[in-house]
C-alpha positions as CSV (number, residue, x, y, z in Angstrom):
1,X,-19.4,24.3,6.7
2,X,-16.3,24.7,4.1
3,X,-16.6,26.7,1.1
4,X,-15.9,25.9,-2.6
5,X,-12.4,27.8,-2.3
6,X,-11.4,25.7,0.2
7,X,-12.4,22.4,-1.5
8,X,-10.7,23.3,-4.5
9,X,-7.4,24.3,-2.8
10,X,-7.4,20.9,-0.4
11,X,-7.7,19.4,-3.8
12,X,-4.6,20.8,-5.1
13,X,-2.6,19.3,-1.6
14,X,-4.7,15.7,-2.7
15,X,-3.1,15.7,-6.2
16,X,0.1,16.8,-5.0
17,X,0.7,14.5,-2.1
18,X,-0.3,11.5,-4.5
19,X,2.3,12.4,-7.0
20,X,5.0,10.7,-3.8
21,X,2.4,7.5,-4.0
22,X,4.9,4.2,-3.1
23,X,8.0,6.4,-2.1
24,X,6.6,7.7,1.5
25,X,6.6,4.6,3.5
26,X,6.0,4.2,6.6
27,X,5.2,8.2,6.7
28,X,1.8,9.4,4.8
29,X,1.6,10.9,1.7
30,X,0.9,14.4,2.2
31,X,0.7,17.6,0.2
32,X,0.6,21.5,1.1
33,X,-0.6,24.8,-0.6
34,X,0.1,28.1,0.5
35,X,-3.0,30.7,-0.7
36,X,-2.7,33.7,0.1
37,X,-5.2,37.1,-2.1
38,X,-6.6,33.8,-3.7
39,X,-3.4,33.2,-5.3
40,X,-0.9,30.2,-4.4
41,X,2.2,31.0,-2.8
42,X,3.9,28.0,-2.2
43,X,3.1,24.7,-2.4
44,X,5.3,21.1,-1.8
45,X,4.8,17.4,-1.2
46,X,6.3,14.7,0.9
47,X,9.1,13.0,-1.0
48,X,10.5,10.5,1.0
49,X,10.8,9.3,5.0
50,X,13.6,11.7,6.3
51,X,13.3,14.5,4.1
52,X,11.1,17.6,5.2
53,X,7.8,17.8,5.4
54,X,5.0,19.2,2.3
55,X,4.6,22.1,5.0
56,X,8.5,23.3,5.0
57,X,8.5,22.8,1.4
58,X,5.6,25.1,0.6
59,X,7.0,27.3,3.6
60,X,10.1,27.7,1.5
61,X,8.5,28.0,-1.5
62,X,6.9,31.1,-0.5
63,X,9.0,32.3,1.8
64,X,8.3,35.9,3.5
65,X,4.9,36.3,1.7
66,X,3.9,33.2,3.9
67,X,2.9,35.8,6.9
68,X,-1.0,36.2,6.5
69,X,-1.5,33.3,4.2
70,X,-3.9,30.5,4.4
71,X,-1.9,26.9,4.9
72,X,-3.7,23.4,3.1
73,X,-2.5,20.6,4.1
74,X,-4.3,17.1,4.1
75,X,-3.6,15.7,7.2
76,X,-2.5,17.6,10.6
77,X,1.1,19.1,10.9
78,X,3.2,16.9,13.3
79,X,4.2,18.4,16.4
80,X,7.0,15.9,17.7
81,X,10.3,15.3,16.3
82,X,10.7,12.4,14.6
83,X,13.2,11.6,11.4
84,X,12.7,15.3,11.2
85,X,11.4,18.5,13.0
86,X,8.0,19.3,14.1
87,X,6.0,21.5,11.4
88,X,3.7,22.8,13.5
89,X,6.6,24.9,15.2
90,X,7.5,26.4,11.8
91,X,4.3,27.3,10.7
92,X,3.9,29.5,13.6
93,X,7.3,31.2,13.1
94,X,6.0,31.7,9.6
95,X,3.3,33.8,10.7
96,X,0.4,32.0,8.7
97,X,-2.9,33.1,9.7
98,X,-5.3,29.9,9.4
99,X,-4.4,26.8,8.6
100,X,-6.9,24.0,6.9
101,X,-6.3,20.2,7.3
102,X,-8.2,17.1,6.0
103,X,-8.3,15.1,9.2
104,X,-6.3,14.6,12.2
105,X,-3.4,12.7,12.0
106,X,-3.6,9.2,13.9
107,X,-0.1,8.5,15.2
108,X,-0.7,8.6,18.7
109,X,2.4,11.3,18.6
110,X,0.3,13.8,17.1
111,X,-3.5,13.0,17.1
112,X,-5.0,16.6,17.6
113,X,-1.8,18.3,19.4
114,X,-0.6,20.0,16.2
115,X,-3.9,21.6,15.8
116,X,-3.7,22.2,19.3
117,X,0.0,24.3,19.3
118,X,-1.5,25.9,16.2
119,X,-4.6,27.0,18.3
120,X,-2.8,28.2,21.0
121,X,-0.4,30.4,18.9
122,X,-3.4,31.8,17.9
123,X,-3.8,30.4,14.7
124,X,-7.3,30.0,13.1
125,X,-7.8,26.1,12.0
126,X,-10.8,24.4,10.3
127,X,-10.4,20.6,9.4
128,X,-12.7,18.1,8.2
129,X,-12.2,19.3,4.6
130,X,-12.3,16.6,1.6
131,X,-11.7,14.2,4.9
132,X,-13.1,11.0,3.2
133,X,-10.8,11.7,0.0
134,X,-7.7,12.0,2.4
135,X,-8.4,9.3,4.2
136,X,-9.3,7.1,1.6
137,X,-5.3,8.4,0.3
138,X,-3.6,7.5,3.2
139,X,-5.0,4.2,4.2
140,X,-2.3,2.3,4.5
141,X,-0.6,4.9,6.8
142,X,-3.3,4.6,8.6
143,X,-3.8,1.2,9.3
144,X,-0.1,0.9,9.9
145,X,-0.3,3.4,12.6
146,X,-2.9,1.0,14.0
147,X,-1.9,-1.9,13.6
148,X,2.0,-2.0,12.3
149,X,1.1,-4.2,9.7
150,X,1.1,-4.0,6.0
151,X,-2.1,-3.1,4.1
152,X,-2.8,-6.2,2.0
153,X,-3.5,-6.2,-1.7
154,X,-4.5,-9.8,-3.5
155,X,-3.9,-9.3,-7.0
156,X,-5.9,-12.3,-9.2
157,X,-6.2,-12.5,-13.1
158,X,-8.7,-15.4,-14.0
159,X,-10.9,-16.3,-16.9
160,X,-14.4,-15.5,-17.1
161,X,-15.0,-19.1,-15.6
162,X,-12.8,-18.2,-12.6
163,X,-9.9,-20.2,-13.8
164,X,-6.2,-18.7,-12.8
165,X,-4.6,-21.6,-15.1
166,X,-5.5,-24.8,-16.8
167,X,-5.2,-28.1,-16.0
168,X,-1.8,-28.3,-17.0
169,X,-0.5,-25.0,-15.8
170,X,-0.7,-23.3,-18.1
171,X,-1.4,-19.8,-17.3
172,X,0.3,-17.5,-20.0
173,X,-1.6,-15.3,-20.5
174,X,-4.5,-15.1,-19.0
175,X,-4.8,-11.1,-18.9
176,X,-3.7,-9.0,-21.8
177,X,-0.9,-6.9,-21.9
178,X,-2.5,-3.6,-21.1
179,X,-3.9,-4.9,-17.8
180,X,-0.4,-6.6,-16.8
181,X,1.1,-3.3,-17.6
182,X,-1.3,-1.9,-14.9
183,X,0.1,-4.4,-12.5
184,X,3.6,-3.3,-13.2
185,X,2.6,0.0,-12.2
186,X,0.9,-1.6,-9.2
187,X,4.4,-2.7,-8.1
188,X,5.7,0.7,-8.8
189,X,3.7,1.9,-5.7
190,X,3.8,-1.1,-3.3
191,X,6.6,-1.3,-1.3
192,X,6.7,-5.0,-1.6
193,X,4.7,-8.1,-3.2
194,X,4.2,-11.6,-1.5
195,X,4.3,-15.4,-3.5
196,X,4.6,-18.7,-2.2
197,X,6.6,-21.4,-3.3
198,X,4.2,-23.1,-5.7
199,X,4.7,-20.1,-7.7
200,X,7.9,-19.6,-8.1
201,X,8.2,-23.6,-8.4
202,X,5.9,-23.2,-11.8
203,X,6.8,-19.7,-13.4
204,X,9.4,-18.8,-12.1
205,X,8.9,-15.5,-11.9
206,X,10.8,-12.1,-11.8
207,X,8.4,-10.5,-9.2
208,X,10.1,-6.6,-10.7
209,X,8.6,-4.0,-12.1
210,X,9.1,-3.3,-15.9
211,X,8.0,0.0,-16.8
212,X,9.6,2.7,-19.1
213,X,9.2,5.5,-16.2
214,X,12.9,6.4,-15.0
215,X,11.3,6.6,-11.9
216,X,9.9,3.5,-11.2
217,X,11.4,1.0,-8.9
218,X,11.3,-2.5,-7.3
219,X,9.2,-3.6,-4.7
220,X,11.2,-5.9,-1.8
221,X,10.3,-9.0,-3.0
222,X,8.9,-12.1,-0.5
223,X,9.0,-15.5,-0.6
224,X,6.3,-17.7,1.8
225,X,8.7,-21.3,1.6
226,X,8.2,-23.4,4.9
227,X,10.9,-25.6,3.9
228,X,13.4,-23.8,1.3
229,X,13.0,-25.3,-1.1
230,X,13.5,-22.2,-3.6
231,X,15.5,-23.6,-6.6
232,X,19.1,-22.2,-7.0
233,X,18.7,-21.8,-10.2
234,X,15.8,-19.5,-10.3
235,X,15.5,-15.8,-11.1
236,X,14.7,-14.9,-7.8
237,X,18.1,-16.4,-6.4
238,X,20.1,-15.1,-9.1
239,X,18.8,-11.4,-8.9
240,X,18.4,-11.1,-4.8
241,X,21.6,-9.5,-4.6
242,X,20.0,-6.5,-7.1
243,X,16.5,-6.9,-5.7
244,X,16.1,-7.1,-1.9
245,X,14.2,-10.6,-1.3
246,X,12.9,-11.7,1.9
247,X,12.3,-15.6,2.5
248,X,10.5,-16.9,5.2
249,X,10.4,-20.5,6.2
250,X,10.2,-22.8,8.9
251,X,12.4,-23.8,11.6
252,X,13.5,-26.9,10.3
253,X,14.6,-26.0,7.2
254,X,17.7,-27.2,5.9
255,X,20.9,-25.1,7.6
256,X,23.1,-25.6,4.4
257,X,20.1,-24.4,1.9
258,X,19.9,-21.2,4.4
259,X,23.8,-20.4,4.6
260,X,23.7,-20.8,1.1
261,X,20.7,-18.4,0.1
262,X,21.9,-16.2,2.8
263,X,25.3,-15.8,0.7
264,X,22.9,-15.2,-2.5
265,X,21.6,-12.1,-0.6
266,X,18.4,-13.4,0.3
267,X,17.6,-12.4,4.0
268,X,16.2,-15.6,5.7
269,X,13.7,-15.2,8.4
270,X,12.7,-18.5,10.7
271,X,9.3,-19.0,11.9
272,X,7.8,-21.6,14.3
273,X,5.3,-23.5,11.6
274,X,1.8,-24.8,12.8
275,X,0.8,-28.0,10.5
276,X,3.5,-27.1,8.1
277,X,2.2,-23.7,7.5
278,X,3.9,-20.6,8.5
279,X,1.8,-18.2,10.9
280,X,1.0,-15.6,7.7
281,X,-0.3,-13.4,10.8
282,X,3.6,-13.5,12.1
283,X,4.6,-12.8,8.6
284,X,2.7,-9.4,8.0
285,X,3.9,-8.5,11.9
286,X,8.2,-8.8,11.2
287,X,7.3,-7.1,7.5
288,X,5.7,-4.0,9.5
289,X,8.7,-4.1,12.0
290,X,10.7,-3.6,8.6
291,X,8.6,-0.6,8.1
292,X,6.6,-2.3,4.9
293,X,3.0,-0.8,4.8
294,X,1.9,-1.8,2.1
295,X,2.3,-5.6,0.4
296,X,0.7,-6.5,-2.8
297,X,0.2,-10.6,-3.1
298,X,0.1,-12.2,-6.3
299,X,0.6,-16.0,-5.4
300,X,-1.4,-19.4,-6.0
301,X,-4.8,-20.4,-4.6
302,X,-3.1,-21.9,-1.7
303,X,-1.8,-19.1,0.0
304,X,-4.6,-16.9,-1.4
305,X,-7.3,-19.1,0.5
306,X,-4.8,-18.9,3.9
307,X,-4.8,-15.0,4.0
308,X,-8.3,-14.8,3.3
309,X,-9.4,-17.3,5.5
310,X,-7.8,-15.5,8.3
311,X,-8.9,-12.2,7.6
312,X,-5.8,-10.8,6.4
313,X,-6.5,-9.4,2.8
314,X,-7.6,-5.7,2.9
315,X,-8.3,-4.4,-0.8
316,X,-8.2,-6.9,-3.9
317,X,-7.3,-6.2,-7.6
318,X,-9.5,-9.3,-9.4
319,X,-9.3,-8.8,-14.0
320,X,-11.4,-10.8,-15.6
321,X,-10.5,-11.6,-19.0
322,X,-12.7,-13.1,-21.5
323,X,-11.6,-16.4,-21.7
324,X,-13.3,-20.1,-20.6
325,X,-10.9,-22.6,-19.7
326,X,-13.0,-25.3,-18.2
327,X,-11.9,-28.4,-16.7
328,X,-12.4,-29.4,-12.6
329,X,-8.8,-29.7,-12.5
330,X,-8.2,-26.5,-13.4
331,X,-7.3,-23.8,-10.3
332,X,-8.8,-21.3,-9.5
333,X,-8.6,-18.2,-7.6
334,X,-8.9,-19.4,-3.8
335,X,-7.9,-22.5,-2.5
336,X,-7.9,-23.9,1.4
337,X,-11.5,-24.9,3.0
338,X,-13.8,-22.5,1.7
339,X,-16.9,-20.9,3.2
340,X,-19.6,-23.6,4.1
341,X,-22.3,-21.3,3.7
342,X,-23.3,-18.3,1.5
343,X,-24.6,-15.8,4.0
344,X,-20.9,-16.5,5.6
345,X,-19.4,-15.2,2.0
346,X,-17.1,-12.2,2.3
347,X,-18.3,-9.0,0.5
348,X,-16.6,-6.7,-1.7
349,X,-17.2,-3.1,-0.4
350,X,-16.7,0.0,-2.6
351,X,-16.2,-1.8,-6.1
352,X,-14.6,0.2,-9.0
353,X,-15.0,-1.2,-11.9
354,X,-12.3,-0.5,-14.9
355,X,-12.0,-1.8,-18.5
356,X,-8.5,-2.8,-19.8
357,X,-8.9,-3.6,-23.6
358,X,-10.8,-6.8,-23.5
359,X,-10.4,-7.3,-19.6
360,X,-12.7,-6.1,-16.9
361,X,-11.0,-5.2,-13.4
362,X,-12.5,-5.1,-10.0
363,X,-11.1,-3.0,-7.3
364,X,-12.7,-3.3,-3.5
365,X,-12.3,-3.7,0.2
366,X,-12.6,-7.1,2.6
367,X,-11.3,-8.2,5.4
368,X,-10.2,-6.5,8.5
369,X,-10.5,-3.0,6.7
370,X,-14.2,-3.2,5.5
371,X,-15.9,-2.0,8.3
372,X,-13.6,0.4,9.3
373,X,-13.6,1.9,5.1
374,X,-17.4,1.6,5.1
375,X,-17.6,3.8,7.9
376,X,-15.3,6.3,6.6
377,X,-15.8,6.8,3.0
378,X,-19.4,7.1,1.6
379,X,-20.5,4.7,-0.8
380,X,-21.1,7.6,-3.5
């Protein structure tokens, strides 16, 4: 049973370990709060892979008076040394009393041990507290620690008649401005988004993120192009050596169009391809072993249809927008074969629903993640 106090305090470490959301990869966002006479101490956040901890910032933030305090912290203090020390080490030379977590950390490195140094030092721990609330935070930590894949975001903007363009293309602008300025700040926080060719072939997009925060940033931007055939001329080519861009393609694609991307500053990666198509399950594996976790697609209904098909979307961002287009030539949303029957149709789990102006916006879990979320986080 936790009390109100600490609720409110595990809070605090919630809103301050968010406030690092899209800069922390592939380490968790994670806050800390030092209480100590009901009063806080010390308090820090994660900034970035390689820098110290939320614990040794709110360590140093409160310095002596730490001895005696109460320690909040939203998931469990490492105990290995990794990029950087363990914290479980320097909260015991601290002299904290009791220390609260969230929930256990699952890096197979940690997973209970820093509790367990804590308990042994004779340190009084309670965990479980606002658990679904942290995990729900650090999900894509989470399932990179797993699986050492991306969590996968599909991003769609159609029409209230579930078309994504019309029949000529045209597809400008299907959401209004205040909902593509929430995508912007979707890219803020992702470390990188996904297209295929099609789309670059027709808009000829920018795939950045243009926001007036002087703290926003790029995401690595990623190409799915079996056979190169990304135009010289485009955007993407003539920015890659300001924005990291990642192509992948198939073996058999042209050597000279390669050698020349490559010396664009697009990094090329090679796959075997299976009926023309490029294994999307070997994609998300080389982007984890580039320590991406967390890729937000915005592409056609091609490769929308392949990564749902094989169970590879986690979490989609679908607007609506008031609009009917018409027209069975028109695309929509989801391309590739299709479900053949309705009771076979993937669910949506844990909707949010948000208004944008005019638009309406759908936020939920599929794919591999669903059960997994479901049994986690409550549906309240």
């Amino acid at each position: 049973m936790t009390s109100n106090e600490d609720e409110k305090y595990m809070q605090r470490t919630l809103d301050l370990a968010a406030r690092a959301q899209g800069r922390t990869s592939p380490n968790p966002m994670v806050g800390a709060v030092l209480v100590k006479d009901n009063q806080i101490i010390g308090e820090g956040y994660h900034l970035k892979a390689g820098t110290p901890h939320a614990e040794i910032h709110a360590l140093q933030a409160a310095g002596d008076a730490a001895r005696n305090a109460t320690l909040y912290v939203n998931l469990e203090p490492c105990s290995h040394y990794g990029r950087t020390p363990p914290c479980a080490d320097a909260i015991i030379r601290s002299g904290v009393k009791r220390v609260v977590v969230a929930g256990l950390d699952p890096n197979p490195q940690v997973s209970g041990r820093g509790l367990k140094i804590l308990q042994d030092a004779g340190i009084e721990t309670c965990t479980g507290v606002l658990e679904q609330e942290a995990w729900k935070l650090n999900l894509a930590f989470f399932k990179y620690i797993k699986t050492r894949t991306p969590l996968v975001s599909l991003k769609v903007a159609m029409t209230l008649d579930g078309k994504i363009a019309t029949s000529t293309g045209d597809s400008r602008w299907i959401s209004g401005e205040t909902s593509r300025k929430y995508v912007h700040q979707l890219r803020n926080v992702y470390d990188a988004i996904m297209v295929g060719i099609g789309t670059v072939l027709k808009d000829d997009p920018m795939l950045n993120t243009r926001l007036e925060n002087k703290d926003s940033r790029d995401p690595i931007r990623v190409i799915i192009d079996s056979n190169l055939d990304l135009p010289h001329s485009s955007k993407i080519v003539k920015t890659a050596k300001q924005l990291k861009t990642i192509v992948f393609c198939g073996q058999q694609a042209d050597a000279t169009r390669k050698a020349f991307l490559q010396e664009a500053g697009l990094t090329i990666v090679q796959l075997a391809v299976d009926e023309d198509k490029l294994p999307l399950e070997e994609v998300l594996r080389v982007l984890g072993e580039m320590e991406i976790t967390t890729l937000l697609v915005e592409g056609g209904g091609e490769i929308n249809g392949s990564l749902i098909e094989k169970g590879l979307i986690d979490k989609v961002y679908w607007f609506i927008a008031p609009k009917i287009v018409g027209g069975r030539e028109s695309p929509t949303p989801v391309g590739g074969r299709g479900i053949l029957h309705l009771k076979d149709a993937l669910p949506v789990n844990l909707m949010e629903i948000q208004r944008f102006d005019e638009d309406i916006a759908i936020t939920g879990y599929i794919g591999g993640l669903r059960t997994e979320v479901r049994g986690r986080i409550s549906e309240g």
